[in-house]
C-alpha positions as CSV (number, residue, x, y, z in Angstrom):
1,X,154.4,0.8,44.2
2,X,156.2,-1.9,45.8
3,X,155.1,-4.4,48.6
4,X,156.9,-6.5,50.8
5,X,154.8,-9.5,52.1
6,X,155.3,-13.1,53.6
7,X,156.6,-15.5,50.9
8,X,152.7,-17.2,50.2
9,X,154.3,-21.3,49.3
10,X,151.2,-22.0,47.0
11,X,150.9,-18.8,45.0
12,X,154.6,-18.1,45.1
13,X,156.7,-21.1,44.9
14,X,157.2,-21.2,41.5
15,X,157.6,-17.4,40.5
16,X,160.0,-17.7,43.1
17,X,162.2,-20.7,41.7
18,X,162.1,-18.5,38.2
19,X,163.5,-15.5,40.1
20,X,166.2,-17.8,42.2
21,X,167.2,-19.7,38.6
22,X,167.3,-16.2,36.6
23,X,169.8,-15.1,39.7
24,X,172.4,-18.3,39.2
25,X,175.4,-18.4,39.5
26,X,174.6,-16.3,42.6
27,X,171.7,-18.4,43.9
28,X,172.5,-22.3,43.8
29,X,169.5,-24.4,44.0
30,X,169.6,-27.3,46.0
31,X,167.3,-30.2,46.6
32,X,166.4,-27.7,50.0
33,X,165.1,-25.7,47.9
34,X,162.7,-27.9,46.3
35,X,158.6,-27.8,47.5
36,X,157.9,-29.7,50.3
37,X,161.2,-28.6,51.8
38,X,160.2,-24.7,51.2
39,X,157.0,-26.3,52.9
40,X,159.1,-27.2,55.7
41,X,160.9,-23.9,56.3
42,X,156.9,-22.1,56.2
43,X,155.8,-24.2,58.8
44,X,158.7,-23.2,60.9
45,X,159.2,-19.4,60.6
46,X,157.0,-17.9,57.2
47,X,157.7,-14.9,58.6
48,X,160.9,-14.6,57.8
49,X,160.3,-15.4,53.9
50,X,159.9,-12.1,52.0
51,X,159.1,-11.3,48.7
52,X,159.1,-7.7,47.4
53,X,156.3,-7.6,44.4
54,X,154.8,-4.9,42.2
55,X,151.4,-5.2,40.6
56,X,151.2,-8.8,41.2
57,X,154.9,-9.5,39.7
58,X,157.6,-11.1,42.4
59,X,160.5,-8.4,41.9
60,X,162.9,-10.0,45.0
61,X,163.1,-12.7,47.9
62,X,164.7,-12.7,51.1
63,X,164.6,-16.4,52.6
64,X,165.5,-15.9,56.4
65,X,165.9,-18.2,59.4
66,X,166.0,-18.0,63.3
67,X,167.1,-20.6,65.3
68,X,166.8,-19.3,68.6
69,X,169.7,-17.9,68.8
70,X,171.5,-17.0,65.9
71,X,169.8,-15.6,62.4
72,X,170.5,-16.6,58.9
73,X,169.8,-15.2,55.6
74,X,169.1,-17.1,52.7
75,X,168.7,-16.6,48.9
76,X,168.5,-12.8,48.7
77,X,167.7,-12.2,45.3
78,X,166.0,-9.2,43.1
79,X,165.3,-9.3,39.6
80,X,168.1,-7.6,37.7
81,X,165.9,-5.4,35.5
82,X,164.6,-4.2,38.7
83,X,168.2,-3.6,40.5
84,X,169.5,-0.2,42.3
85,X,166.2,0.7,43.5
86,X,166.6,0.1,46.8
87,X,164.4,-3.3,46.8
88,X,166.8,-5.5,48.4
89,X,167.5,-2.5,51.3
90,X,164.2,-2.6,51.8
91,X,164.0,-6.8,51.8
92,X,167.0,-6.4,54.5
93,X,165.6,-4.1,56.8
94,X,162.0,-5.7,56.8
95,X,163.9,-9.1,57.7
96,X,166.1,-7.5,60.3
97,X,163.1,-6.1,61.8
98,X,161.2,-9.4,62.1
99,X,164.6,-11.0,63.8
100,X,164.7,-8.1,66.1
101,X,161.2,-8.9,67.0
102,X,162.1,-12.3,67.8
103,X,165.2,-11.4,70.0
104,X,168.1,-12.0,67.5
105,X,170.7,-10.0,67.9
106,X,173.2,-11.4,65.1
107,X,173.1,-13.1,61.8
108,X,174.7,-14.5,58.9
109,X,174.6,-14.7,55.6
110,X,176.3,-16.5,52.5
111,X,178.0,-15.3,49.6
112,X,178.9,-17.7,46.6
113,X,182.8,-17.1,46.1
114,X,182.7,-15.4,42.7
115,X,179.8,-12.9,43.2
116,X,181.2,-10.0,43.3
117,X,178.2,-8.0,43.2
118,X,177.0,-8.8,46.1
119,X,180.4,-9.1,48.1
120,X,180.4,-5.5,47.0
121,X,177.1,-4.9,48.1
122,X,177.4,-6.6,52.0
123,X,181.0,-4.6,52.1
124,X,179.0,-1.4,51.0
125,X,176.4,-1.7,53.4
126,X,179.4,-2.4,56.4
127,X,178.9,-6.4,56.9
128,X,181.7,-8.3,58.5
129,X,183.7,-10.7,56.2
130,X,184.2,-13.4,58.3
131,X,187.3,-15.8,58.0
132,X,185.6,-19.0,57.8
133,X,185.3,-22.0,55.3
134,X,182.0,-23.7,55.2
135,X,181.1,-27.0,54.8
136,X,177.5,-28.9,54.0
137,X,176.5,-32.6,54.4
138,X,173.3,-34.3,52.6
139,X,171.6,-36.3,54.8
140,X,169.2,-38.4,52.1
């Protein structure tokens, strides 16, 4: 049977990072993503980082955010031996919930370029393709 739980940053972290590497090109890791910046996003809003697990063994991730006024989602990702069972529905709607909870009444989500899978997945499930570029800055 599987779970979906809060993201728990000592026991998880790195079964996570293995998932989120496995998942590349579609996840890029960045130095964000690196420990005591995943320690960072806990302390802000754990609640919105979900894993979906199955007798002890992390399956998928949903990596969420809430800034107060808009949502975001980050690093959806589910193991591809364990695709098209409905696991990363179920990720969505949990994390949706929890932004609902907290007020938010739209968020976004990213989509590397090439991933054509998951463009075919947000399309399926009747997200808006927006018609923006974006654009990132490191600050260190």
């Amino acid at each position: 049977m599987i779970k979906i739980r809060t993201f728990d940053l000592l026991g998880d972290y790195s079964k996570v990072v293995k998932l989120w590497q496995s998942c590349a090109p579609g996840i890029q890791l960045r130095q964000s993503d690196e420990f005591e910046e995943i320690k960072k996003k806990c302390e802000r809003d754990a609640d919105l980082f979900l894993v979906a697990e199955e007798n002890g063994k992390i399956l998928g991730t949903l990596m969420g955010a809430f800034d107060g006024r808009r949502g975001m989602m980050y690093h959806l990702a589910v193991d591809k031996a364990y695709r098209h069972r409905g696991i990363a529905a179920e990720l969505i709607d949990q994390f949706e919930n929890r932004l609902r909870g907290k007020g938010c009444i739209r968020y976004y989500l990213l989509v590397v370029n090439d991933n054509d899978e998951a463009i075919r997945y947000y399309q399926k499930k009747g997200y808006e393709q927006l018609p923006v570029k974006t654009f990132a800055k490191n600050l260190i």
